[in-house]
N, C-alpha and C positions, 0 to 999 in steps of 0.2 A: 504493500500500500504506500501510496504517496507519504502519508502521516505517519507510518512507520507504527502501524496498528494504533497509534492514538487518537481519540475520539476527535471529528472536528465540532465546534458548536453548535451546526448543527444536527450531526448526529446525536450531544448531549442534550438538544430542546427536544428533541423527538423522543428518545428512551424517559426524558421526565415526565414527557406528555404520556408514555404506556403507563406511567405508572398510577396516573387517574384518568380512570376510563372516562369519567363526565369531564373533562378540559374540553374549551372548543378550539386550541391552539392560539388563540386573541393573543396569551401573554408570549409565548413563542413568538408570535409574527411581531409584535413591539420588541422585544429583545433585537428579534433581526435587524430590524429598521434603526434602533438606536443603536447597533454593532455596526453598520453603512454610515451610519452620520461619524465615525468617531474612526473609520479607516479613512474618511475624506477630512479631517481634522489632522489625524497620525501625519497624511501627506502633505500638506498646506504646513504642518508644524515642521517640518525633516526640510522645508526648503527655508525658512528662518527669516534674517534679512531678505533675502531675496526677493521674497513676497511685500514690494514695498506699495500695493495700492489696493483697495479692496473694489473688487469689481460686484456690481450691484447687478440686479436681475434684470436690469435694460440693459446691461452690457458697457456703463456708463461707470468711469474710476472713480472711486473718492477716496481722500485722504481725510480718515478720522483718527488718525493719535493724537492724541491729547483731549479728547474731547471726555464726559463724564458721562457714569450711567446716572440712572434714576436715585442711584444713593451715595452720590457723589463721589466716586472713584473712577478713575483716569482708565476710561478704554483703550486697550491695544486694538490693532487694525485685526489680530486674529479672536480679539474675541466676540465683536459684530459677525465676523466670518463664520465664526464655529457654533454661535447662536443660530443664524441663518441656516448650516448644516442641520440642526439637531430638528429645529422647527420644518425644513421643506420634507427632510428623511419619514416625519414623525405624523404627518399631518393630514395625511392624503390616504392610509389604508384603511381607517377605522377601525384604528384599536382603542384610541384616545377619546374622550373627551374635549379637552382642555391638555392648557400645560403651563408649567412655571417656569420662569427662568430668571436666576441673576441678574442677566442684561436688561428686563421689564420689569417696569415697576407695578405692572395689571399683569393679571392672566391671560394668558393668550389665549386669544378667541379663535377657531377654526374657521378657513374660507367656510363659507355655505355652501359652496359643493362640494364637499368632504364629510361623508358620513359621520358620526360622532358613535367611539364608541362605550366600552367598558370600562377604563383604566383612567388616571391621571397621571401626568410624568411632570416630574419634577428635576430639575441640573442647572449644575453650574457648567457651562460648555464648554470653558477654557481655565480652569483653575490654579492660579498661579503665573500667568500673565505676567506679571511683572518680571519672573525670573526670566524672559524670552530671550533679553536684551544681556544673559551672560549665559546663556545656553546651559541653564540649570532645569532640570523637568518638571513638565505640565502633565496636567491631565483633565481628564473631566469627567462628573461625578455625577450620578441618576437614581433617583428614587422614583417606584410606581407604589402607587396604590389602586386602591378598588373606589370608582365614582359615585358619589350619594347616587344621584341621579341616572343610570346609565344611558344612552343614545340621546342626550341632551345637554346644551351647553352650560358647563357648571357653574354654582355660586362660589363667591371666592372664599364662601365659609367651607365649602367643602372639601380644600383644600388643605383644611387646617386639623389633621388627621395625626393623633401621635404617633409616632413613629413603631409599635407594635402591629400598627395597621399595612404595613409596608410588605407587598407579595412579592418584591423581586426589587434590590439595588445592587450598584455597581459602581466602578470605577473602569478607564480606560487609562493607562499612563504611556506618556510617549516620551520613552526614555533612549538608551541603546538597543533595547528593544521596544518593539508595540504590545501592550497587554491588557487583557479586557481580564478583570475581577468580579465575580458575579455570585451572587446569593439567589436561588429562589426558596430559601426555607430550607434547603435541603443539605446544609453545607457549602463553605466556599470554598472557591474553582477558580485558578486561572487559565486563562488562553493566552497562548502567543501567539501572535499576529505572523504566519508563514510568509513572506515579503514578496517566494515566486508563486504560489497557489494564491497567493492573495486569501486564505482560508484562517479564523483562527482555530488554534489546536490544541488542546487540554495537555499542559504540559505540568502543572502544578494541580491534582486533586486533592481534595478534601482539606484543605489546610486548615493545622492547628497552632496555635500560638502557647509557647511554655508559660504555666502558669509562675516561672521566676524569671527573672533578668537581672543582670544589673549593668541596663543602659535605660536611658530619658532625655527626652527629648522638652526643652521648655528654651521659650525667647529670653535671655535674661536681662537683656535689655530693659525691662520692663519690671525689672526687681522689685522698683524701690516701691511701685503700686500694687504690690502682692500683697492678698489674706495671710492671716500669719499662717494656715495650716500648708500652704503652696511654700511659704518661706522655711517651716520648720523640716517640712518633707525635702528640700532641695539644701536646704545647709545639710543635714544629716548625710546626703547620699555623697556630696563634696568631702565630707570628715574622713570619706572609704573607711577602710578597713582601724583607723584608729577610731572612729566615731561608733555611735549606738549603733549602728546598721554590723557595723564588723565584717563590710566588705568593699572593695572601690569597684565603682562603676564609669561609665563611660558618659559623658554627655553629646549630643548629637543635637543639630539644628539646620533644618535646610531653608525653613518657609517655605515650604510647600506640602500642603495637607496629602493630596494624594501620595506623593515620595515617601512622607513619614509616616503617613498607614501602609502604603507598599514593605518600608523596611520591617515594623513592626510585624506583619503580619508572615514575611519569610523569616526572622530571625527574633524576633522577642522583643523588649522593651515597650516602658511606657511615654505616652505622647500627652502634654499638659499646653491647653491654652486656656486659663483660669479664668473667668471673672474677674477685674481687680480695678481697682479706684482710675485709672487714667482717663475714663470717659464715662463720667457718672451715670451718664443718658443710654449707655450699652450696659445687657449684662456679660456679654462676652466678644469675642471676634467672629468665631464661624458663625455661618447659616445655620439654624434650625433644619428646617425641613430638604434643604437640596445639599447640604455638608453633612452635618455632624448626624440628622435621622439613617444616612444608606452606610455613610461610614461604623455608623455601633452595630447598623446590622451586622456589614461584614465580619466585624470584630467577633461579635456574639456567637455568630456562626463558626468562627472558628474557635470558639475555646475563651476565648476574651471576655472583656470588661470596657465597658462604657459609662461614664456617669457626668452628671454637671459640678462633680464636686460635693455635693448634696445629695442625690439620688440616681435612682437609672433613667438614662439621660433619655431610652425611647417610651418612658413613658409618661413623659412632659408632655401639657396640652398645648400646643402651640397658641399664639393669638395673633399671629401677623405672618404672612407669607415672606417677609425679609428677614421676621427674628432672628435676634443672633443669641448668643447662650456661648456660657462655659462650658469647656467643654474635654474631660481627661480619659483617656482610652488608650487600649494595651493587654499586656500581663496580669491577670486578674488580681493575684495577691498584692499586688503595687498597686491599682487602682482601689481597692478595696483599703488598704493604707491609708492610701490618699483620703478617701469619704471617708474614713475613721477618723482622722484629723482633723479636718472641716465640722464633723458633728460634735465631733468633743474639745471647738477652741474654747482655750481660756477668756477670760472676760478682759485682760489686761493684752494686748497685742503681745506675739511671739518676738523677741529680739535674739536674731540669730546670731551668733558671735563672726560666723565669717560675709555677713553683712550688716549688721549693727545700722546705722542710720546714713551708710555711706553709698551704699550699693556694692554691689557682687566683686567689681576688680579694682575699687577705691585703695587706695593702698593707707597705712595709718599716720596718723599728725605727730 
């Protein structure tokens, strides 16, 4: 076989579809379609600079860098591009209803000649954009769910579905390789993207994540507006092997959400983007519903831990389709740490000795 006897995708939509008899294949044929919009991304992303104009549906160039989304952050040329992808791939077979996306600040509404179907999809199309410009990896990130309403265009409350509700997320990273990451409930699967079959190929199943590590991932930049249980959990693991932990760990930082659930999820470690004082008006940095709800699934499904710091983070009710939220995931016993420490802060803020009121790499007076 081509594949070298390994499943292509889809051969694995179809064996998941035998294994319930009542599917009508809806969520199979959306997988498809959002697995087409994200090899036409993979290839738009692999030419980098070079792609210096974004060609519109009249065939007409425009230059939009620099310009802002709906929630005022700096669009790249490929991230109108890759929205574009995800909406024409998505929109036309009737599996969707409706769909969300990062780049809109409304739901998007289906042409009228596009049947409406079952599902709601939910992505950030281009995740991590900003790294383009040092050729550090993107990717882009997909939740579905099941439509209040089905074959009719939905409210934007019904969008607002916790994350327990989620029948199929994913990620696609386009890195050295192409790879589509995929949950439907049943454990997660990756594919690599075959470059001359143009096929992807289940090269990674079932993946498990160790319930230890000792590696983490946090910005620390942002020290000095950390809760004290983010600050006591991150001095400890810095102390290594002389401090309460009694071991040294690695720190790791790329910014970019799908990289550092990609690492997490082949090799261990926990990933922390806290909640923390720097912008009183946020509770955290990621997305709610098209980041941090497909990412705990994956987690979950393999073995993992998801939480806002507080709780299990998929089973927050959302209230806004941009919400953002805390958001820590990984190595379950590290995550579960982590929520120990947050439930049980002291009343008096944590002072870490190897940050004290200076920050992380302040050196002393």
């Amino acid at each position: 076989m081509p594949t070298q006897g390994k499943s292509t995708l889809t051969q694995f939509l179809i064996e998941s579809r035998r294994r319930h008899p009542g599917a009508t294949g809806d969520l199979n044929g959306l997988v498809t379609d959002v697995s087409l919009a994200c090899k036409a991304i993979a290839r738009k992303v692999a030419y980098g600079s070079l792609t210096n104009s974004l060609v519109t549906m009249d065939g007409a160039a425009q230059d939009i860098d620099g310009q802002s989304n709906e929630q005022g952050e700096e669009q790249k040329e490929l991230d109108v591009l890759s929205n574009g992808y995800f909406l024409r791939a998505n929109e036309w077979g009737g599996h969707v209803a409706g769909m969300v996306s990062e780049e809109l600040d409304a739901p998007y509404t289906l042409p009228p000649q596009h049947p409406r179907g079952k599902y709601l999809l939910l992505f950030d199309p281009l995740e991590g954009s900003s790294n383009m410009d040092v050729n550090v990896t993107v990717g882009s990130i997909f939740s579905v769910v099941r439509a209040i309403t089905p074959e009719q265009d939905p409210e934007i409350e019904d969008f607002l579905q916790c994350g327990t509700e989620q029948v199929c997320a994913g990620y696609a990273i386009y890195g050295p390789t192409t790879m589509l990451v995929l949950t439907m409930g049943n454990g997660t699967h990756a594919f690599t993207l075959d470059p001359q079959l143009g096929e992807w190929v289940l090269s990674h199943p079932n993946l498990s994540i160790p319930k230890h590590t000792r590696e983490f991932a946090i910005d620390a930049s942002n020290a000095r507006f950390w809760e004290p249980a983010v600050k006591r959990y991150v001095d400890e693991c810095l102390e290594g092997s002389t401090g309460p932990r009694g071991i040294d760990f690695n720190m790791r930082w790329i910014a970019s959400l799908v990289a550092e659930t990609h690492r997490i999820l082949m090799r261990g470690g926990v990933f922390m983007y806290p909640r923390d004082t720097k912008d009183p008006s946020k509770a955290g940095r990621p997305r709610l519903l098209y980041e941090a709800n497909p990412i705990s699934f994956l987690i979950e499904q393999a073995g993992g831990s998801a939480s806002t710091g507080r709780q299990r983070l998929l089973e927050v009710k959302p209230s806004s389709i941009h919400q953002r939220i805390g958001f820590i995931f990984g190595s379950s016993e590290e995550v579960a740490r982590i929520q120990g420490y947050h439930l049980n802060e002291p009343p008096e803020p944590f002072h870490a000795p190897l940050f004290g009121h200076r920050g992380l790499f302040a050196s002393g007076s």
